[in-house]
C-alpha positions in Angstrom: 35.0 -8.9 43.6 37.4 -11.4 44.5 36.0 -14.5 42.8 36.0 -16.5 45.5 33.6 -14.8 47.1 31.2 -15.3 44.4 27.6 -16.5 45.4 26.6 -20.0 44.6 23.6 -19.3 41.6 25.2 -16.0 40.6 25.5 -15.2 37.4 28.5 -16.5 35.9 28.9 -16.4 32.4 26.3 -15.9 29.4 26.6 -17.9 26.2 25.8 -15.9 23.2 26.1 -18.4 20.0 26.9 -16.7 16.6 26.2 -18.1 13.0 29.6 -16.9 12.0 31.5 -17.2 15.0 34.9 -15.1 13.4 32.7 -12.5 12.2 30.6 -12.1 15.2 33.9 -12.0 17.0 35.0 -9.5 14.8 31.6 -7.7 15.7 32.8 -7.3 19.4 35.9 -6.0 18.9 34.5 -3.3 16.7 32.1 -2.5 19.7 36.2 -2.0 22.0 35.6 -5.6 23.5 38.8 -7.4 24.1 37.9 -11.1 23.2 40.3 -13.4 25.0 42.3 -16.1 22.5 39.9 -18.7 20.8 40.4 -22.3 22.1 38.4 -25.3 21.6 36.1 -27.8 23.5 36.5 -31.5 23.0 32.8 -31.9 21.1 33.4 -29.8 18.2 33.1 -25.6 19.6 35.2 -22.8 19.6 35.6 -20.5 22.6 36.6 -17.2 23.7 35.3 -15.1 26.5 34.8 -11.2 27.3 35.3 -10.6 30.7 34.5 -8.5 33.5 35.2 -8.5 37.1 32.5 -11.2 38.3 30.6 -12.5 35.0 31.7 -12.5 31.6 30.3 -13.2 27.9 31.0 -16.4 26.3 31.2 -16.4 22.6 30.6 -20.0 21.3 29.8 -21.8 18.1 30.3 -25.6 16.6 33.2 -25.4 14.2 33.6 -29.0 14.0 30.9 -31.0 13.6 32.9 -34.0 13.6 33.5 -33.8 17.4 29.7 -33.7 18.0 28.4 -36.7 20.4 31.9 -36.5 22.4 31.9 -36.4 26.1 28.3 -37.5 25.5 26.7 -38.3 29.3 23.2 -40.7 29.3 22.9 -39.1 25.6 22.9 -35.7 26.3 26.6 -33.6 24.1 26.6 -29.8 25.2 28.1 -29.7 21.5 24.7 -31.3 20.1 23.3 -28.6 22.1 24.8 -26.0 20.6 24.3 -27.7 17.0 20.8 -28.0 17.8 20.7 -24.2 18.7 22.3 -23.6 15.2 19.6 -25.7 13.3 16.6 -24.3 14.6 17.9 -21.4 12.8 18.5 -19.7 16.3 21.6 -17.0 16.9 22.1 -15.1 19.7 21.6 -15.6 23.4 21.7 -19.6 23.6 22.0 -20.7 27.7 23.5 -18.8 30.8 25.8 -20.6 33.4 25.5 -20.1 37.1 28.0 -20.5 39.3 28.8 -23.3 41.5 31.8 -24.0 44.1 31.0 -27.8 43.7 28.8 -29.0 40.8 28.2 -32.1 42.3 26.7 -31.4 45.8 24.5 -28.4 44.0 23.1 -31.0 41.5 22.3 -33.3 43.9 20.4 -31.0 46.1 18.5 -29.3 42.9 18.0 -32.8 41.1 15.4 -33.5 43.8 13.2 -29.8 42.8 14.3 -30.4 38.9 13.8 -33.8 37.7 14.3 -32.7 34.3 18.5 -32.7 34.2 21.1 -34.0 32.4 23.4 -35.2 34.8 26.9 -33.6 35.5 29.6 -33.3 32.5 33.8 -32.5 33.2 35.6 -32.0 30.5 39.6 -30.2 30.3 39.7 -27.9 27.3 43.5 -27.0 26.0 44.7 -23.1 26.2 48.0 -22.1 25.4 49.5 -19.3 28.1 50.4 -15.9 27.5 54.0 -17.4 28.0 53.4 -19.7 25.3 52.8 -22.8 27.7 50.2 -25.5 27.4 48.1 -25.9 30.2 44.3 -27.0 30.9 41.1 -25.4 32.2 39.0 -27.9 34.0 35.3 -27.8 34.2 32.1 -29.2 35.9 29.1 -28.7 34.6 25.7 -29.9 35.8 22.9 -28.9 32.9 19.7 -28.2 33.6 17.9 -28.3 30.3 14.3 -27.5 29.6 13.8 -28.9 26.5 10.3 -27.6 26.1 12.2 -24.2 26.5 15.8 -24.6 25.8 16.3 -21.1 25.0 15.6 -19.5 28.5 18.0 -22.6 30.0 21.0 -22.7 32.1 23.4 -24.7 33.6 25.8 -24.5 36.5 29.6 -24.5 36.2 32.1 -25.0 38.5 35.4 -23.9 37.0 38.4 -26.2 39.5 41.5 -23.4 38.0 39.2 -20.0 38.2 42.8 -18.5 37.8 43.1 -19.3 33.8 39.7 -17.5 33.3 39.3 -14.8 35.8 42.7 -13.3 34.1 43.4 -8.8 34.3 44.7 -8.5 30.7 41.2 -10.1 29.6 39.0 -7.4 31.8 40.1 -4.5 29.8 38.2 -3.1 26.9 38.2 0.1 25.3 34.9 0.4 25.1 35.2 1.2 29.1 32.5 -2.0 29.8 33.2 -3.6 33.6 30.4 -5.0 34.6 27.4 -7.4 33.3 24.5 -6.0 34.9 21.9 -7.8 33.6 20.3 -10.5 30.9 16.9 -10.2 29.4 14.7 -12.4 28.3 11.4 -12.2 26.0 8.5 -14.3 27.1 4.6 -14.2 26.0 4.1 -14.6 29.9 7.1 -13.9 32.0 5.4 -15.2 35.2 6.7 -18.9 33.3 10.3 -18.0 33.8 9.5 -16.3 37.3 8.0 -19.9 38.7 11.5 -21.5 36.9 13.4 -19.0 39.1 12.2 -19.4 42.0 13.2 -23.0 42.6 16.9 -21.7 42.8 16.2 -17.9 44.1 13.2 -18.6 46.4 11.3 -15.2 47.1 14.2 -13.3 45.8 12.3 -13.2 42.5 9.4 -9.9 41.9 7.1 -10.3 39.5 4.3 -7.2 39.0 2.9 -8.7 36.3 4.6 -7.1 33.2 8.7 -7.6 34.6 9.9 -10.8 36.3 13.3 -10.0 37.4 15.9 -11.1 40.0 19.2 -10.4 41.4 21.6 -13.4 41.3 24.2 -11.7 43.0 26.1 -10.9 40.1 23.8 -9.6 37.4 20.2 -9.8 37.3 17.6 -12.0 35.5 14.9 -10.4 33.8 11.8 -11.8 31.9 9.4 -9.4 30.0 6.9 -9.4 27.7 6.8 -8.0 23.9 5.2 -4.5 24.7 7.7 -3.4 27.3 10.3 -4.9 25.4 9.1 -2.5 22.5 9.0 0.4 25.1 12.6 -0.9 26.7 14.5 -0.5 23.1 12.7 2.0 21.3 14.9 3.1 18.6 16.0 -0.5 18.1 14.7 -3.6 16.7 14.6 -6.2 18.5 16.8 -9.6 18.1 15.2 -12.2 15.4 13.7 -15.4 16.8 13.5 -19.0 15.0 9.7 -19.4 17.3 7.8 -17.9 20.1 9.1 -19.8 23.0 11.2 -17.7 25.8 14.7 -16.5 24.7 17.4 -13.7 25.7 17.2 -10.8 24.1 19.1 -8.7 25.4 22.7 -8.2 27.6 23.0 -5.0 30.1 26.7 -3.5 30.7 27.7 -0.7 33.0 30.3 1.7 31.6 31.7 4.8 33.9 31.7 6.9 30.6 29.6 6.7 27.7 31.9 9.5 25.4 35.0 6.6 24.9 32.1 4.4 23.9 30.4 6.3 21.2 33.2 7.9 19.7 34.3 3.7 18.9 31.2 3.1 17.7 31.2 6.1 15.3 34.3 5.3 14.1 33.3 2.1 13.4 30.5 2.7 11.7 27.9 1.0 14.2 24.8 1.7 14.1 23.1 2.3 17.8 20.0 4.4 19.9 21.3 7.0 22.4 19.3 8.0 25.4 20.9 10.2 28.8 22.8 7.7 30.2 22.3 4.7 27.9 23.3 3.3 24.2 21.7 0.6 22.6 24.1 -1.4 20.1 21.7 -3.2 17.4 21.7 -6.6 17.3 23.0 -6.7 13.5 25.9 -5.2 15.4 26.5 -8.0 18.0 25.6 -11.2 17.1 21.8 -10.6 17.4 22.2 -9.6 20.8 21.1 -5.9 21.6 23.8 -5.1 24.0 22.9 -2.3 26.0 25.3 0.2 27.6 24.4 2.5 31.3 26.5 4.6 32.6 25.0 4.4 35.9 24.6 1.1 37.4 
């Protein structure tokens, strides 16, 4: 997909948010992920993505806390966020972004359906080129918080130079991954996250009463509750949780063969569930994220 043709709401990136951010970036390179070069945001994170051809995984912790509370807008620091995160003793699957072509006119419109916002953040985080040049990604973001459920949250991000993310040399893995297919979520009742949904997606969202699930576009959406998420991954435990509320559990990737895969993660010494056509990796193994691997999309 050329990214310019992405779909305002899509899926654009998913935020997973280690305890030890080296070691849990250490994690994905053992499971033949490519991480792109670490570079930091003004309020005190560290960054690095894994990319695919329309979404990608953002790996992201607070590494210095003496940034926190910068680029702060009516109170509200995306590095507090994070931090905050951290403290309820959480670790895995933190937010998801969405895309947006303008940040702006998109929270405006939504501000009126979701009272409950932060406003809109930019913010230029320093990268240094493959060349070895400095240069600057610039970002909007308008945050959409629940904070009576910050877990299952998201925000929308307009990135103004796609060209320093959306980069070839960053899409290749070992491991064969190309594609984010889907992010699931645990909920008590996923009918809460369906109504959520359904102020961006409209009747795009399905709910049967076990699986809320939607496509953005680029990747799906899916909310379920504890017994199908013990029937889903069988074989694996699933991701600790700090409470009950809604949180992600789980990250789908499509792979066009399985064999490159397994034979990395033997060699590695990861432990993971094999079914026809599907690996689960354990969350031990990625950041408390099961991330689970189809060969068929």
């Amino acid at each position: 997909m050329n990214i310019a043709d992405k779909k305002s709401f899509s899926l654009d990136h998913v935020l997973v948010t280690p305890k030890d951010y080296m070691s849990t970036r250490e994690q994905f390179r053992q499971l033949g992920f490519s991480p792109s070069p670490i570079s930091y945001h003004p309020w005190g994170t560290a960054t690095c993505f894994i990319m695919f051809a329309d979404n990608f995984i953002e790996l992201i912790s607070v590494t210095d806390a003496t940034k926190l509370g910068t680029g702060a807008v009516n109170g509200f620091c995306f590095g507090r966020q994070m931090d905050a995160f951290a403290r309820r003793g959480e670790e895995g699957i933190s937010l998801i972004a969405l895309h947006s072509k303008d940040a702006r006119q998109d929270f405006s419109q939504l501000s009126v359906k979701i009272p409950e916002n932060q406003g809109v953040v930019d913010f230029r985080r320093p990268i240094i080129l493959e060349n070895g040049q400095p240069d600057e990604v610039v970002v909007s973001m308008a945050l959409f918080i629940d904070q009576q459920s910050p877990d299952s949250s998201w925000f929308l991000c307009q990135q103004h130079r796609p060209e320093l993310i959306w980069q070839d040399q960053w899409r290749q893995h070992e491991n064969g991954a190309d594609a984010m297919l889907a992010v699931t979520y645990l909920a008590d009742d996923p009918a809460e996250l369906a109504t959520g949904w359904r102020r961006l997606y409209g009747d795009q969202v399905r709910y049967d009463g076990r699986i809320a699930e939607v496509d953005t576009g680029s990747g799906l959406l899916r909310a379920i509750d504890l017994a199908t998420a013990q029937s889903e991954y069988a074989g694996v435990a699933l991701p600790a949780a700090a409470g009950s509320q809604p949180h992600g559990i789980s990250l789908r990737l499509h792979t066009a063969n399985l064999e490159p895969l397994i034979r990395r993660l033997d060699t590695q010494g990861v432990a993971y569930h094999r079914t026809p056509g599907r690996v689960l990796v354990t969350p031990g193994a990625a950041g408390n994220v099961i991330i689970e691997f189809v060969q068929q999309r």
